[in-house]
Steps between C-alpha positions, in 0.01 A plus 500: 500500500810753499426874530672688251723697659616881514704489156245341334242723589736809392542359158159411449426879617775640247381259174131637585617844505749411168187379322282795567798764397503347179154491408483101510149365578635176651761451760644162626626480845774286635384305767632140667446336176196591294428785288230694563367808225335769653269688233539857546372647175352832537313672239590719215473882588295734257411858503176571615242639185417783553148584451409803332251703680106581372321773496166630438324815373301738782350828477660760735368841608719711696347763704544847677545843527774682301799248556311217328414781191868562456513878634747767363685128276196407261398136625747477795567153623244342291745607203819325694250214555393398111847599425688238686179202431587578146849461563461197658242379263238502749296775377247248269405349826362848700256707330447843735138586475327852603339770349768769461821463347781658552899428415711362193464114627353227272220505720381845683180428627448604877334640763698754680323830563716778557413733860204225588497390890323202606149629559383868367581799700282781505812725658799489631863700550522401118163555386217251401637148349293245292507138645606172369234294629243645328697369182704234512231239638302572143844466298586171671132369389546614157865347443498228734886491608667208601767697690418840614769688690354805686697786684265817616564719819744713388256799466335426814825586655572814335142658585602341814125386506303295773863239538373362796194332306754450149469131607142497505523674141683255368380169670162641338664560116653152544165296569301688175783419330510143533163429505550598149760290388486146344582198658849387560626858439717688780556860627863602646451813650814720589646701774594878434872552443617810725408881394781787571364808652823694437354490116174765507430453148181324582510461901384802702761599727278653749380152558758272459849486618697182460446388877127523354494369270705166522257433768177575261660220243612268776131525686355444156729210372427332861146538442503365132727178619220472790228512293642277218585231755127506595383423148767216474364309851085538332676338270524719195725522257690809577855540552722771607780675306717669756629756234636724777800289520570535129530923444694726728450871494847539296256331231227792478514754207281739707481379894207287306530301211755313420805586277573238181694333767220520717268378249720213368529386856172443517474372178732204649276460740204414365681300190595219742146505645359516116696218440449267818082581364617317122684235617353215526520230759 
């Protein structure tokens, strides 16, 4: 039996490589006598379909201090928020539930309390203070959330009252809370975004300077990630939403609450979380 040699190898090499440049599904090799068809057909290529996505309806309750009420801009991000799930044709899906309203949204149900720290305060460098917890456990019972997105501490800072136990505080709000909420729901609870001393309008300057108190929001934000991350290995479903990455101090209106910026920043924020919570799998 011959071997074929070098030449016939190169042109059995080029008709292969003739055959698949024009698209043939056969090719027939020359060889020391006999033809031999190679059957190269390859499939036809079609766009993937693309599958639209699903979504279903929750009940959200956002909660806080003044921030979450929309202070000095009536509704604050919660208006940004229903603005762009209407735009977006989202907004039949979420239905904000709470028992103040507040903001021209489609939906301006909340429960933000404006000057409220995380437990009561008899007295401080500000005054006396009512407390979410004594609250927000009863509201959650009553409306039964889905999603409830929860950012206190702010006024805890500014009466700059008992910090080192603000963990404890808040470990303790957390647990009533979700020992009111239905199954399957989830609470993101967020970081502070930084507070600028240089603006006294509503931070005592005899107190704070900025040294101070960047360190009072970073101790606090350390404490709420540490405290959060706890929850998540008992296995409940709590998640944190770092939203000192998201606001700078060039977005406060009043070394405090955000400017419409500000607010609309945060209003981003939470949209993509709002809508990661509709989507379904």
């Amino acid at each position: 039996m011959k071997r074929p040699g070098i030449l016939t190898t190169l042109v059995l090499c080029a008709a292969m490589l003739a055959g698949c440049g024009n698209g043939g599904s056969s090719l027939t090799s020359v060889g020391s006598g006999d033809e031999v068809k190679l059957d190269i057909s390859l499939p036809e290529y079609s766009e993937p379909e693309k599958k639209e996505p699903t979504y279903r309806n929750i009940k959200l309750m956002t909660c806080g201090d003044s921030i979450t009420d929309g202070f000095w801009l009536k509704g604050g991000y919660r208006k940004f928020l229903c603005d762009k799930l209407e735009e977006n044709g989202l907004s039949q899906y979420v239905d904000f539930v709470g028992s103040k309203k507040g903001g021209e949204c489609y939906d301006n149900e909340h429960e933000g309390y404006t000057g409220w720290s995380i437990d009561r305060i008899e007295e401080s460098i500000t005054g006396s203070r009512m407390g979410v917890s004594n609250i927000l456990p009863k509201r959650i019972e009553k409306f039964q959330p889905d999603v409830v997105t929860l950012m206190i501490g702010t006024n805890d800072i500014l009466s700059n009252y008992e910090l080192d136990t603000a963990g404890d505080r808040l470990s303790a709000l957390i647990d009533a809370m979700l020992e009111k909420m239905p199954e399957g729901s989830v609470l993101y609870v967020a970081t502070l975004p930084y507070m600028d001393a240089n603006d006294t309008t509503y931070i005592d300057p005899e107190t704070f300077d900025t040294e101070y108190m960047d360190e009072c929001v970073s101790n606090f934000n350390a404490a709420v990630t540490q405290v959060v991350g706890q929850k998540e290995n008992e296995g409940k479903k709590v998640i944190l939403a770092d939203m000192s990455t998201v606001l700078l101090k060039l977005d406060l209106y009043d070394g405090v609450h955000p400017n419409e910026e500000g607010y609309k920043k945060m209003a981003d924020f939470w949209y993509d979380i709002i809508v990661d919570q509709i989507t379904e799998e």
